[in-house]
N, CA, C and O of each residue as an XYZ file, in Angstrom:
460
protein
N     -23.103     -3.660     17.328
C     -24.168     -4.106     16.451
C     -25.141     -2.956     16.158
O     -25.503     -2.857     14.985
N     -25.588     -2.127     16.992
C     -26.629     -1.135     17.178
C     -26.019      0.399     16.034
O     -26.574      1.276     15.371
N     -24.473     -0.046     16.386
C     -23.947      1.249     15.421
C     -23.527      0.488     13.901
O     -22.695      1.242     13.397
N     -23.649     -0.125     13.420
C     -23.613     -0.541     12.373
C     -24.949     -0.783     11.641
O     -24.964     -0.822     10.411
N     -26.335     -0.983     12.540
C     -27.515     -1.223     11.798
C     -27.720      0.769     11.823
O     -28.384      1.158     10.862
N     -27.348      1.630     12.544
C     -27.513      2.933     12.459
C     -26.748      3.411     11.252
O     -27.162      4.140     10.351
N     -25.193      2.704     11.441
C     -24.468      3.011      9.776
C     -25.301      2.885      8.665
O     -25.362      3.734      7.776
N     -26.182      1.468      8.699
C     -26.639      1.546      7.150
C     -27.914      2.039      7.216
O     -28.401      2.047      6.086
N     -28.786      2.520      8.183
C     -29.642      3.424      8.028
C     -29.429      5.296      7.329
O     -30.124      5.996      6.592
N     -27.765      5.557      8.234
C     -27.559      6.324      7.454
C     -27.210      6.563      5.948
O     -27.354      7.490      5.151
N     -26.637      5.182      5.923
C     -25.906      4.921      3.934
C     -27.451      4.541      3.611
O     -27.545      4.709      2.395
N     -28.214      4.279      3.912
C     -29.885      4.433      2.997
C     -30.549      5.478      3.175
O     -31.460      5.613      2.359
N     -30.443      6.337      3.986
C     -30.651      7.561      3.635
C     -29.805      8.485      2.471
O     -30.386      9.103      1.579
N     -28.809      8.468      2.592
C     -27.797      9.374      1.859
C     -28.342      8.769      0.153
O     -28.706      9.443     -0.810
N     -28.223      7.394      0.279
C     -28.806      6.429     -1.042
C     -30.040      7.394     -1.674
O     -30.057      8.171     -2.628
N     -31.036      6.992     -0.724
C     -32.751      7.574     -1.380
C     -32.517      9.210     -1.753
O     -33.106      9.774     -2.676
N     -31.679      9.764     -0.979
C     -31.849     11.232     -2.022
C     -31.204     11.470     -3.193
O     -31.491     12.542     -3.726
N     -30.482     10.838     -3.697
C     -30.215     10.708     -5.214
C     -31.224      9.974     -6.006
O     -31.173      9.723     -7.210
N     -32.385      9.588     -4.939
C     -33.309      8.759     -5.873
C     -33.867      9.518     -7.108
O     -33.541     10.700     -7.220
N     -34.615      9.001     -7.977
C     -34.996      9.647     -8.959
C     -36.665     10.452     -9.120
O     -37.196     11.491     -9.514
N     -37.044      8.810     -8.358
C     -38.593      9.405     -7.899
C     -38.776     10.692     -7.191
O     -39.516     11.630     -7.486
N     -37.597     10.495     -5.762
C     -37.442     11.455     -4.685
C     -37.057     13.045     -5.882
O     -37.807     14.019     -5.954
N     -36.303     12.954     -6.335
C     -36.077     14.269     -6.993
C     -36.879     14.777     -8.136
O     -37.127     15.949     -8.420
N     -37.177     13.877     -8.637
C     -38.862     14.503     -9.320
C     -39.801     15.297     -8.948
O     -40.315     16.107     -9.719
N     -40.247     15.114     -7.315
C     -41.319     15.250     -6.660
C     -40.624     16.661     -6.031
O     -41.237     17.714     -5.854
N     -39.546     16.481     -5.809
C     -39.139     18.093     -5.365
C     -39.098     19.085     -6.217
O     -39.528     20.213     -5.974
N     -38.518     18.684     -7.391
C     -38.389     19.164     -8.502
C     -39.728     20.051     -9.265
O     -39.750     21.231     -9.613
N     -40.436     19.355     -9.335
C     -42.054     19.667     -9.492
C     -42.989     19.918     -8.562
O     -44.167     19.784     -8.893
N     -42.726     20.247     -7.490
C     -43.434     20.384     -6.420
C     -44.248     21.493     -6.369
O     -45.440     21.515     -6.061
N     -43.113     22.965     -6.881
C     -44.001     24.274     -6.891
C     -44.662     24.142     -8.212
O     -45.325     25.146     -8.473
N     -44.691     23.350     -9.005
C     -45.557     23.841    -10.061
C     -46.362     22.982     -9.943
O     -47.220     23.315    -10.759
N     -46.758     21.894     -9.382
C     -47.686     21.277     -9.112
C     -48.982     22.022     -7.941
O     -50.162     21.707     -7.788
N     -48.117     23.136     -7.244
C     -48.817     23.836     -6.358
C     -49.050     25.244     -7.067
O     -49.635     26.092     -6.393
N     -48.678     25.556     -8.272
C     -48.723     26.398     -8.892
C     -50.380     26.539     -9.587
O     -51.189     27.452     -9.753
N     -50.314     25.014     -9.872
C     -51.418     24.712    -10.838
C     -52.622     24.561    -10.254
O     -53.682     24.595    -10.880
N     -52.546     24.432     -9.336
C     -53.598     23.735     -7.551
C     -54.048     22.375     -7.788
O     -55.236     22.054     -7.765
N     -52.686     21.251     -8.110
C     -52.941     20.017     -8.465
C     -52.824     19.533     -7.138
O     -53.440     18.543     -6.742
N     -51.953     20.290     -6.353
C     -51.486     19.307     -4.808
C     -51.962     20.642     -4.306
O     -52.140     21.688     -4.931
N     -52.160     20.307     -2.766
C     -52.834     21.723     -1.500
C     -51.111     21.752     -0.838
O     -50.556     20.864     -1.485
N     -50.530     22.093     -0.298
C     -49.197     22.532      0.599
C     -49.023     21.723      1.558
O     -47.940     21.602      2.131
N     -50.038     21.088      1.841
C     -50.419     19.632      2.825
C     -49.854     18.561      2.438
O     -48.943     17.870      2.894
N     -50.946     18.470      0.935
C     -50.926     17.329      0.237
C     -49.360     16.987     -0.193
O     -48.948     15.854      0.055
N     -48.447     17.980     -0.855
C     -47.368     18.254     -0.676
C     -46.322     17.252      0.067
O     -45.582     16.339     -0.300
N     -46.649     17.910      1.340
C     -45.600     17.627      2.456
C     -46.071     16.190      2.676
O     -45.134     15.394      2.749
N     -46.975     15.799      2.768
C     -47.387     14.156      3.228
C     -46.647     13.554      1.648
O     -45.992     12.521      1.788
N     -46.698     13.959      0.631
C     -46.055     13.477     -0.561
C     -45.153     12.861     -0.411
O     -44.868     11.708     -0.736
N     -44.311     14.122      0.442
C     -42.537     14.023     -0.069
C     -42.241     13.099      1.616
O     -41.411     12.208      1.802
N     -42.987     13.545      2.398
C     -42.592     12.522      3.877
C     -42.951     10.861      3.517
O     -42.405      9.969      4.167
N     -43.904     10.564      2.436
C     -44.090      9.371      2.567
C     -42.962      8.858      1.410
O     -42.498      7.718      1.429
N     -42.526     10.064      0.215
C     -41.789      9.296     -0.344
C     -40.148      8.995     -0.050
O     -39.342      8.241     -0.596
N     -40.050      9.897      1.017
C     -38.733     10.032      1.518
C     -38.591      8.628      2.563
O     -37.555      7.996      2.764
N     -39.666      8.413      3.026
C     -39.721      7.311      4.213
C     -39.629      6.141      3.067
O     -38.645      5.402      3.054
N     -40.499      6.021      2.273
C     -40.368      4.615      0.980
C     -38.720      4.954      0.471
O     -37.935      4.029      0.683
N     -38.345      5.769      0.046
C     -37.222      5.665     -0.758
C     -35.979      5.158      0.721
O     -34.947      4.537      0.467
N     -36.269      5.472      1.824
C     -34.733      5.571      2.770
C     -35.121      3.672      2.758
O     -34.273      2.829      2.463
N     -36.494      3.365      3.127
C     -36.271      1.925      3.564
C     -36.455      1.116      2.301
O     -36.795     -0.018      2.637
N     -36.388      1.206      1.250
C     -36.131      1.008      0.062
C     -34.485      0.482     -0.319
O     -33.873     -0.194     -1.145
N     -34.367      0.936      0.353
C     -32.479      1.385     -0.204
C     -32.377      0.582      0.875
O     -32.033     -0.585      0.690
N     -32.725      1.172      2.529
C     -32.089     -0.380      3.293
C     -32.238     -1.653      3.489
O     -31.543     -2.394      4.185
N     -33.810     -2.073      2.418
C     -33.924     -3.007      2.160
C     -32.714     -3.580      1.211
O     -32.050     -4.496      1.695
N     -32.402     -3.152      0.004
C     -31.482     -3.189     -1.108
C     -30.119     -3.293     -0.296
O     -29.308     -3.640     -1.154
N     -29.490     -3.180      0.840
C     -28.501     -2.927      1.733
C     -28.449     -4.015      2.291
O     -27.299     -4.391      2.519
N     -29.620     -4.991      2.755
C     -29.257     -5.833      3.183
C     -28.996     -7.456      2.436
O     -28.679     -8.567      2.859
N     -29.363     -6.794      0.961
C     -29.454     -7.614     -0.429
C     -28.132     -8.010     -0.648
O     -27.687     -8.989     -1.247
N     -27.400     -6.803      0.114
C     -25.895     -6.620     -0.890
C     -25.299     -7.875     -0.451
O     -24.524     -8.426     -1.232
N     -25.550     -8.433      0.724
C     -24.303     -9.693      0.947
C     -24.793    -10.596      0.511
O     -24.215    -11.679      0.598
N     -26.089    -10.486     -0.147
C     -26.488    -12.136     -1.033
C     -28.116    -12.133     -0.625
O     -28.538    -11.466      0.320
N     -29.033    -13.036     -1.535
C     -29.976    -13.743     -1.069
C     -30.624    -13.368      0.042
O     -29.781    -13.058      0.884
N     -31.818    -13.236      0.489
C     -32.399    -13.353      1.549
C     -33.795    -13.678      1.392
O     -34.290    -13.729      0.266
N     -34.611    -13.952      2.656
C     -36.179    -14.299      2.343
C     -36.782    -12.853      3.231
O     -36.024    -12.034      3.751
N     -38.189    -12.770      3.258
C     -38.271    -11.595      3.781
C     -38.559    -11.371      5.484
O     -38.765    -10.299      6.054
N     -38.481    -13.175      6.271
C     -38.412    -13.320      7.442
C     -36.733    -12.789      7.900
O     -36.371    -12.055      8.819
N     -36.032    -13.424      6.957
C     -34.227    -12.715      7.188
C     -34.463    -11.462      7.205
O     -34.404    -10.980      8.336
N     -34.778    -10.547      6.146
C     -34.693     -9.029      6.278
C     -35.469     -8.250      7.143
O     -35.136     -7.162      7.614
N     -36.785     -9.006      7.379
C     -37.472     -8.614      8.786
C     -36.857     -8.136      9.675
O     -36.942     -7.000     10.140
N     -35.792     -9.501     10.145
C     -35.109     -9.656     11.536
C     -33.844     -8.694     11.292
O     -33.233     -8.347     12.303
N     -33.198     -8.027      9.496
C     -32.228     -7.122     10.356
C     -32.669     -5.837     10.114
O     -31.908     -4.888     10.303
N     -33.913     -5.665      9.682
C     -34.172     -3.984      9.593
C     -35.493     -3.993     10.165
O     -36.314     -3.327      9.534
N     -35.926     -4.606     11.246
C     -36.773     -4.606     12.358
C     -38.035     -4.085     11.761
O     -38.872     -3.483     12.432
N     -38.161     -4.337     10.431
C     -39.454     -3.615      9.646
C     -40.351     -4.969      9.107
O     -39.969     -6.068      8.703
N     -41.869     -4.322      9.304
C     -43.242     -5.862      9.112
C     -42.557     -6.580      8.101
O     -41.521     -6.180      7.569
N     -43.081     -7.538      7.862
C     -43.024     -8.327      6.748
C     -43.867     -7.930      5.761
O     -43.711     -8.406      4.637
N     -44.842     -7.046      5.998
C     -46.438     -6.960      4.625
C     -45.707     -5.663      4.090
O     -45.748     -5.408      2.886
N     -45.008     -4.803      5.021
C     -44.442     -3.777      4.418
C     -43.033     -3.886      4.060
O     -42.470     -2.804      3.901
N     -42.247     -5.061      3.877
C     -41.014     -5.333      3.037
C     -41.486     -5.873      1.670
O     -41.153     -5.652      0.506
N     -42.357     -6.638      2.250
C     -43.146     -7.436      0.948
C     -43.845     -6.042     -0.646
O     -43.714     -5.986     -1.868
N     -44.282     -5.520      0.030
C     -44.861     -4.370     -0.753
C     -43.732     -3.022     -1.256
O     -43.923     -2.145     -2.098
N     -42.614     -3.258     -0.436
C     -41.473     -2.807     -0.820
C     -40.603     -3.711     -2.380
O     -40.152     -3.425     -3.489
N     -40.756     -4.653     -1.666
C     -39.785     -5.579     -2.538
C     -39.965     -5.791     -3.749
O     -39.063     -5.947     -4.573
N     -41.788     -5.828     -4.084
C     -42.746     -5.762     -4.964
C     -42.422     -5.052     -6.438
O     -42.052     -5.333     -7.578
N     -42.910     -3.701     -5.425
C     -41.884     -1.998     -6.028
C     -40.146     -1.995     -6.731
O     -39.617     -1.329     -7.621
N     -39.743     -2.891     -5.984
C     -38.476     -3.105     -6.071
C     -38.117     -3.976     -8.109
O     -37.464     -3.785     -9.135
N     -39.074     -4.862     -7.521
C     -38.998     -6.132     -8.703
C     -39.680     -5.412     -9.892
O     -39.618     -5.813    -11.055
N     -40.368     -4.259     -9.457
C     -41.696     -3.425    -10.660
C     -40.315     -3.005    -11.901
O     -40.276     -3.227    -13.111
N     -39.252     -2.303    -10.944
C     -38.255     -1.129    -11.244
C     -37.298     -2.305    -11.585
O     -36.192     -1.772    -11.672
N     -37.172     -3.570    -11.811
C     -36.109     -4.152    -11.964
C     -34.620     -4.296    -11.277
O     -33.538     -4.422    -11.851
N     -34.916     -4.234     -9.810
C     -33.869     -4.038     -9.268
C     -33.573     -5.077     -8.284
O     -32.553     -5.085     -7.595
N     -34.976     -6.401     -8.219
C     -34.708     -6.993     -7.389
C     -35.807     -8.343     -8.044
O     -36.838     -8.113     -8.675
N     -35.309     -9.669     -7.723
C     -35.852    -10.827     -8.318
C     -35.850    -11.938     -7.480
O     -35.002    -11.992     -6.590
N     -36.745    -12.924     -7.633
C     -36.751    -13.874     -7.040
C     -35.765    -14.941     -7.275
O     -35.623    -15.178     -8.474
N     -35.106    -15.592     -6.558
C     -34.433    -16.921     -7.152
C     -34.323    -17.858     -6.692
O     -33.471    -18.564     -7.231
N     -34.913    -18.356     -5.703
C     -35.733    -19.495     -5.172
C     -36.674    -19.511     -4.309
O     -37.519    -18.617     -4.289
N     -36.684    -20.867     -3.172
C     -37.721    -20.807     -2.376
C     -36.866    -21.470     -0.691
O     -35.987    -22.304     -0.473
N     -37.311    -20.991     -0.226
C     -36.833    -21.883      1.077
C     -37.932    -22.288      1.746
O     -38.610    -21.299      2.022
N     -38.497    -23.452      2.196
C     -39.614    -23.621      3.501
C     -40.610    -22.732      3.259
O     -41.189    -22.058      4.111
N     -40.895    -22.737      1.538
C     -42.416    -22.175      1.245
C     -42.176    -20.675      1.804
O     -42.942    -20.125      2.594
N     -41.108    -20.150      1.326
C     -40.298    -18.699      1.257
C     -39.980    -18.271      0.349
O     -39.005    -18.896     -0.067
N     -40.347    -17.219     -0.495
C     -39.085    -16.906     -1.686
C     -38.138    -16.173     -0.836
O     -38.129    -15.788      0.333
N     -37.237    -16.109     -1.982
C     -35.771    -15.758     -1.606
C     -35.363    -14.505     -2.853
O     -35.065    -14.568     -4.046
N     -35.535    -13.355     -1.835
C     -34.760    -11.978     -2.729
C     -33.719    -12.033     -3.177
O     -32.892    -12.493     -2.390
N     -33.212    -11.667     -4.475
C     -31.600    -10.675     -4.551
C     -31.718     -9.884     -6.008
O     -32.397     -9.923     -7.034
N     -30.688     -9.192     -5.466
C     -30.410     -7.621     -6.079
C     -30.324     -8.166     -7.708
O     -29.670     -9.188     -7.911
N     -30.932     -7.537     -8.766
C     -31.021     -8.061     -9.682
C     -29.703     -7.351    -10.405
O     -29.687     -6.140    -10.625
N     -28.846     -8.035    -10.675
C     -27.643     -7.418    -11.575
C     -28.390     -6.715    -13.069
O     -29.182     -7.191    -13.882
N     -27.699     -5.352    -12.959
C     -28.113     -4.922    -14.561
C     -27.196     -4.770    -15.545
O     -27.554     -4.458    -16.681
């Protein structure tokens, strides 16, 4: 069990660096420090917070793949808060990638929005 929730931590990592956001921010990074829009700090806290949003992003979206869930289910398999799946999922639904489609016990219920 322990090596399979590590499997898809790794397949959501490998996921978030093809992200788009994620490669923007690298992409533009020295000229943003070129310009003295970001400090070399500011920078690195950038790309660590967006690398951390984009990996659990994706393993949120990972655990979408077998269907439906509420965000007490995805809690319990990616051991992450509920206020911070919620604010994930949010992000998720902003980008069109994820929708509500019902309710359970005064729950909504996630899934992967087909495009």
């Amino acid at each position: 069990m322990k090596e399979t929730a590590n499997m898809e931590k790794v397949d959501a990592a490998a996921e978030a660096f093809g992200n788009e956001r994620l490669r923007w921010l690298i992409g533009k990074g020295d000229v943003l420090l070129q310009r003295g829009d970001l400090t070399p700090e500011r920078l690195k806290q950038l790309m660590e917070q967006t690398v951390r949003e984009e990996i659990d992003r994706s393993y949120i979206l990972g655990e979408l793949k077998d269907g439906p869930a509420t965000i007490t289910e995805i809690a319990k398999a990616t051991m992450m808060e509920k206020d911070y799946i919620l604010e994930n999922l949010l992000a998720l639904m902003k980008w069109n990638m994820v929708e509500i489609v019902g309710e359970d016990k005064r729950e909504y219920i996630y899934a992967r929005k087909e495009v």
